[in-house]
N, C-alpha and C positions, 0 to 999 in steps of 0.2 A: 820498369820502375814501380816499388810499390805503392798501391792506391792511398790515400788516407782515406781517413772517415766517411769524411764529406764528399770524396768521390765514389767510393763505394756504396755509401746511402744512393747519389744520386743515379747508380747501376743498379740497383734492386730498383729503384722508382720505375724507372723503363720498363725492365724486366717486367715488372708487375703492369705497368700499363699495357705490355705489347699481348700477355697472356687473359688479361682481360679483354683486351679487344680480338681474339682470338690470332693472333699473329705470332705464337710462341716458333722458338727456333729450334725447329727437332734436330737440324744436326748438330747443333753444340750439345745436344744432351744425351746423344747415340755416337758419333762419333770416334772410329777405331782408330784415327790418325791422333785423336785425343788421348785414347785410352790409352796410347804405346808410350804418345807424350809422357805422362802420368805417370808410370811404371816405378820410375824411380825417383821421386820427389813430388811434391802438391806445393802451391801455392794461393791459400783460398784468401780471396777477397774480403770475404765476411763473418764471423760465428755467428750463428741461427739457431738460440734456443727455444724450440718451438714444442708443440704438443703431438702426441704419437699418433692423434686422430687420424684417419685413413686417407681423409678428404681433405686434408691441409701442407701436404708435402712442399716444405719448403725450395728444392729448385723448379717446380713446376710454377709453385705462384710464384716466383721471381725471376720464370724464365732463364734458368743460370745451368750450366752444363757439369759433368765431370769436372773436378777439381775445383770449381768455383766457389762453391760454401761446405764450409765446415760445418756439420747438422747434429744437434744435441737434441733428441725429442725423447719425453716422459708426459706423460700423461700430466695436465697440467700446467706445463711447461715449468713447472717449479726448480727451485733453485738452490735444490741438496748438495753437499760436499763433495761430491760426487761429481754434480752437472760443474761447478765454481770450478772444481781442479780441471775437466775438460777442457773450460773456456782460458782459463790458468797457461794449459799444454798450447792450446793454436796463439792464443798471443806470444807466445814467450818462445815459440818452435817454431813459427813463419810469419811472425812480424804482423798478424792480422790483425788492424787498425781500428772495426767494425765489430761491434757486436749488438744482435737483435733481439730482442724478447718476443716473439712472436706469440701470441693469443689466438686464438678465433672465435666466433660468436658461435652459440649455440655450445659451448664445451662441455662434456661430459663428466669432468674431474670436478669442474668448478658447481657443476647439478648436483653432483652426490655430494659436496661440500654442505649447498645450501638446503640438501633432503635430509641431512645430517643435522643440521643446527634448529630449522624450521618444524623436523615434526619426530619421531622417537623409530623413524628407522636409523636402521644398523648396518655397519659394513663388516668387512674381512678386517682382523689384523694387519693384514698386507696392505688394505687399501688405505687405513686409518694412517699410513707414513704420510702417503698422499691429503687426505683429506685434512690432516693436521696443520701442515704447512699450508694449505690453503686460505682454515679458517681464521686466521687473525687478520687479514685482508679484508675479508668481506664480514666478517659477524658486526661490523660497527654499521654495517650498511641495512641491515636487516629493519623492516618496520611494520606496524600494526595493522598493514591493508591486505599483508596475507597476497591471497592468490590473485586477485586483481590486477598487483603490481607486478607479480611474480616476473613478467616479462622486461621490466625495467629495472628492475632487482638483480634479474641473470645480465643484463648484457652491463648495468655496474659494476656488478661483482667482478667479472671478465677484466673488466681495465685495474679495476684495482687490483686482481692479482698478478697482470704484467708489471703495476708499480712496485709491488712487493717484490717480484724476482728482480727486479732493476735494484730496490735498495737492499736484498740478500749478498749479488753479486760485488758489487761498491761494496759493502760494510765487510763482507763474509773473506776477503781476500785483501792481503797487505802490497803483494804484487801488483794484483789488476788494481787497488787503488790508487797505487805512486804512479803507474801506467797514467790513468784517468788525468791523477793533479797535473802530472807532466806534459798532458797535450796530444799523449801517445796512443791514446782508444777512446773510443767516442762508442757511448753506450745508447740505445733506441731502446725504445718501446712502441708494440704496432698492435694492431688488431685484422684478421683474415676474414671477412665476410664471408660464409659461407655460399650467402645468393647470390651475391654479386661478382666475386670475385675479383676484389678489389681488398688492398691493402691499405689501412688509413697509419698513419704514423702520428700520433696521438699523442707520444712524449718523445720529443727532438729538439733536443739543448739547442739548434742553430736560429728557433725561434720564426722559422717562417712557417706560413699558414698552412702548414699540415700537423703542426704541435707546438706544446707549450712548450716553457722555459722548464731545464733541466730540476730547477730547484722546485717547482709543483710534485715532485718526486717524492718530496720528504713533507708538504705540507697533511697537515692531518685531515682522514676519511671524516664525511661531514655525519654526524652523530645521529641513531635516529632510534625512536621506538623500538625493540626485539619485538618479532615478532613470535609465536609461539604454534602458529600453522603455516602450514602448506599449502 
């Protein structure tokens, strides 16, 4: 039977607690009796738009095997037309009820965002697609204490740009929103500690203490000074 939402949230929570506590399940993630399974059909629990960083591979932190999650990583974790049609195809092509924003602390996309805004370095044209989507997220967060803050700056900036891909997603797509109104996808937003190795769910419409209410989504980044260094 397929999962919804809220069982599926509550299967990545495990997941992630058992791999934090070093208890991860290597045969659901090696598995050849799996893989034959597989062959000819998938049924993933989840969609996991996460960041391509090396160190943050979504079925490791959530402990989940072949076929388990459907995995959209970009650097960023941004939420181009591109990623929205992805998440578009697994709901609408295996009924998957779940969809995650996943972040992680320390990100590399969301650094060059903010060494972009903060001080007169330059990127690639290629990378400016990325850093573009980025900065309307975080530039309202920027303020005048500079480098001192800089570490409470990055790990803001981080959630506010998981809130941004959560309201690209909703807004950017007619499908996944009638999905959303109808009951049919339940959308997260999470962040991956790098040191810890723990998953925090940060924005979770079901309102219990690991996040807020869905509609903090849409409330407005709290306004501050620009700052002008790095």
């Amino acid at each position: 039977m397929k999962l919804t939402g809220s069982q599926a949230l509550r299967r990545l929570r495990e997941g992630n607690r058992r791999f934090h506590d070093g208890l991860i399940s290597l045969d659901s993630l090696a598995s050849h009796v799996r893989r034959r399974e597989l062959s000819e059909s998938q049924d993933p629990i989840a969609i996991v738009l996460g960041c391509s960083d090396s160190r943050a591979p979504a079925e490791m932190v959530f402990d989940q095997g072949l076929g388990d999650l459907f995995v959209i990583r970009v650097a960023g974790n941004i939420a181009a037309p591109s990623q929205i049609a992805s998440i578009e195809f697994a709901a609408a092509a295996f009924g998957t009820r779940l969809v995650v924003v996943l972040g992680h602390s320390g990100c590399g996309a969301v650094r060059a965002t903010l060494d972009c805004l903060c001080s007169d370095a330059c990127c690639s044209p290629a990378l400016h697609a990325i850093v573009d989507r980025i900065r309307p997220a975080v530039e309202p967060l920027l303020d005048a204490e500079g480098m001192e803050q800089r570490a409470r700056l990055m790990a803001a900036s981080v959630r506010a740009n998981v809130r941004a891909s959560i309201a690209q997603i909703r807004n950017g797509s007619a499908i996944l929103q009638s999905m959303i109104d109808a009951g049919e996808l339940l959308i997260v937003g999470a962040e991956y500690s790098l040191d810890s190795g723990q998953v925090d769910f940060f924005e979770n419409p079901e309102g219990d203490d690991d996040g807020a209410r869905l509609a903090a989504l849409h409330a407005p980044a709290p306004q501050a000074t620009r700052a002008l260094s790095a």
